[in-house]
N, C-alpha and C positions, 0 to 999 in steps of 0.2 A: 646592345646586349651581348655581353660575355656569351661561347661556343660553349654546351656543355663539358665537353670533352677540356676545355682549359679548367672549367670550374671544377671540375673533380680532380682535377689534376692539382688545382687550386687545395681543395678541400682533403689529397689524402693525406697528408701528414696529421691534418685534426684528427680524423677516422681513426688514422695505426693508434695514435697515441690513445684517443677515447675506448677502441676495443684491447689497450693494454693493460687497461688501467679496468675494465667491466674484467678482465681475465684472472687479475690479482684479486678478488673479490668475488670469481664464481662461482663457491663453496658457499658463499656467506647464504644463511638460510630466510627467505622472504620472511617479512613481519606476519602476527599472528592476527586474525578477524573474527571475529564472532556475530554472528549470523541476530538479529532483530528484528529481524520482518514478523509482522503475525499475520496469517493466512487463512484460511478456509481449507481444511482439507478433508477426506474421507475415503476409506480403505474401498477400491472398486470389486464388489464383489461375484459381477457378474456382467454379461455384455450382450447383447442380442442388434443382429444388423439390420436395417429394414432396405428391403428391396427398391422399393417404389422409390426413395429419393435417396440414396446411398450415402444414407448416413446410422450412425448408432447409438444405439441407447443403453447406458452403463448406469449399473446399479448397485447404488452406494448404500454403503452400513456406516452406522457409528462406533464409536467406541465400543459400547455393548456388542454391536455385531446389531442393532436393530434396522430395519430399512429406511433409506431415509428419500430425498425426492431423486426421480432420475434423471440424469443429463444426458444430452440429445447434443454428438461433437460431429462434425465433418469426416467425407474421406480424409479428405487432407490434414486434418487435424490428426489420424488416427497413421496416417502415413508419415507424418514427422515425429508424433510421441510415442507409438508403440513399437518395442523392442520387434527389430529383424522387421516393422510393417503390419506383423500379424495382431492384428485387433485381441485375439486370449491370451496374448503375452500379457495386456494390461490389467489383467484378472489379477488379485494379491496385491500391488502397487496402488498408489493415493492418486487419487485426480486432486488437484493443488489449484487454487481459485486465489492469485494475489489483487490487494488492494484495488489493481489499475481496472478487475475484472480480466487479464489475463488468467488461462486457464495453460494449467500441462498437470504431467503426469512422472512420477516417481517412484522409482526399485522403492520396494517396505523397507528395505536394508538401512539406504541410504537416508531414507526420509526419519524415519526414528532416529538415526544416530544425530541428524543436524538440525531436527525440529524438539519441543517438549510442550506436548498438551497443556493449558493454559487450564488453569481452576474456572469453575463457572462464575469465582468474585475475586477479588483482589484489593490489595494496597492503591495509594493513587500512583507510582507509580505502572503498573499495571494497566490505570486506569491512562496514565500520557501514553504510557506507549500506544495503545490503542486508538487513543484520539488522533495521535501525528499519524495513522496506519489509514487516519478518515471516516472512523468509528464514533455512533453515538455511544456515552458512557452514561450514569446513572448510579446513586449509591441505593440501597436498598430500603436504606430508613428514609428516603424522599418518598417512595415509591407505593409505600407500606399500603397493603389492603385499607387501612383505617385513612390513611393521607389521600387515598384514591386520586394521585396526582401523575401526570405524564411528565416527568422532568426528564430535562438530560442535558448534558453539554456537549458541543463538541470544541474544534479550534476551526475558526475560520483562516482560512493562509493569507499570505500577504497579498497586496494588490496593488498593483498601478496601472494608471488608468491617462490617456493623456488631456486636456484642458479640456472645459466647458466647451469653447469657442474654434476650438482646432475643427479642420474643414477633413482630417480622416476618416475615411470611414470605419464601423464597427463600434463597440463599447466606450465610452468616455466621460469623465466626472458630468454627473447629474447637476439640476440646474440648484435642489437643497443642498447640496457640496459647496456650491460656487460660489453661493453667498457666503461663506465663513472664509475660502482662501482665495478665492478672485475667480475670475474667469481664465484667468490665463495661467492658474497655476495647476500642474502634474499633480494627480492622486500617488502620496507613496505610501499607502496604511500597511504596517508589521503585522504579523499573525497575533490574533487576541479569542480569548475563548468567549464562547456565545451560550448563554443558557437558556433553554425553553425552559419556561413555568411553567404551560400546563395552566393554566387562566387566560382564559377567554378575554381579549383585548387589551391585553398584555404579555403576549407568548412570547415577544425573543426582549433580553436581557443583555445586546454589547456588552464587553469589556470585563465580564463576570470575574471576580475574584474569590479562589476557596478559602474556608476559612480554615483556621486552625484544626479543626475536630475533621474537616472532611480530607487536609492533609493527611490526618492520621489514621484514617477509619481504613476498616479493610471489608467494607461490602461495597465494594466499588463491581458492579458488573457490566457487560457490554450488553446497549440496548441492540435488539435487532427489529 
């Protein structure tokens, strides 16, 4: 094995030439992003600490300003997200709940300028983004008082799974899999959407396909 010291020595004429060449182009202005996550969030309107296990409880408003349920974060949570540490800096600012269940906190400033409240329905797009976000979705005319049905879809993700007969431990194709591709063949299934019917001995629906009219409808809402 090559001495470090030869290898950079090796290596600086790559280096001069590579930062000569990032130098003639350091002006050039990074590509532009736009932000698609959809979140959970809500403005913290208020904070209260509790002694006995030194944690705190913040209390959220919605959009109205109406109260809504309170979260209960850690010292350490309130030590890494709240401006300068102090727990009232978070008063004004959104506590932010993403998909994975990570939870933080955001300047009002910030968070309005890079989020937009979501209608309570929507197009099907509205309705993918929400599903790839992990979200059941649901159109309204399934749903209808009079249909008195529980539907929804979501997107199951992909999965791979290794053989029936592999001696690995943890999760691996089922013995109803094995039959159709061998025992000794790898699960690779692509992400497919799943619809609950809402019928009793018939609830999940693999491989759902929308139709034309739910392409286009726009009562698509998110179930919770």
């Amino acid at each position: 094995m090559l001495h470090p010291a030869i290898i950079a020595r090796i290596l600086a004429p790559v280096m001069e030439d590579l930062v000569q060449r990032l130098n003639q182009h350091r002006n050039t202005p990074m590509p532009l992003y736009m932000c698609h996550k959809i979140v959970e969030a809500s403005r913290v309107a208020g904070v209260q600490y509790n002694q006995e296990n030194a944690t705190t409880d913040l209390y959220l408003v919605d959009r109205e300003g109406k109260p809504l349920l309170t979260e209960n974060v850690s010292g350490e949570w309130v030590a890494k997200k709240a401006p300068n540490g102090d727990v009232m800096n978070l008063i004004g600012g959104y506590f932010v709940k993403y998909p994975d269940n990570y939870r933080s906190w955001s300047p009002a400033a910030a968070f309005e300028e890079g989020y937009t409240a979501l209608p309570a329905e929507g197009d099907a797009m509205y309705a993918l983004h929400a599903m790839r976000q992990g979200k059941k979705v649901a159109r309204r005319g399934w749903n209808s008082v009079k249909a008195g049905l529980n539907m929804f879809v979501v997107v199951m993700p992909e999965l791979h799974l290794p053989p029936f007969n592999t001696q690995e431990p943890g999760p691996k194709v089922n013995d109803r899999t094995a039959k159709h591709i061998g025992e000794d063949k790898p699960l690779d299934s692509q992400p497919y959407f799943a619809l609950h019917t809402g019928v009793d001995g018939a609830n999940w629906q693999p491989g759902w396909t929308p139709s034309v009219m739910d392409c286009l409808a726009n009562d698509w809402f998110v179930v919770e």
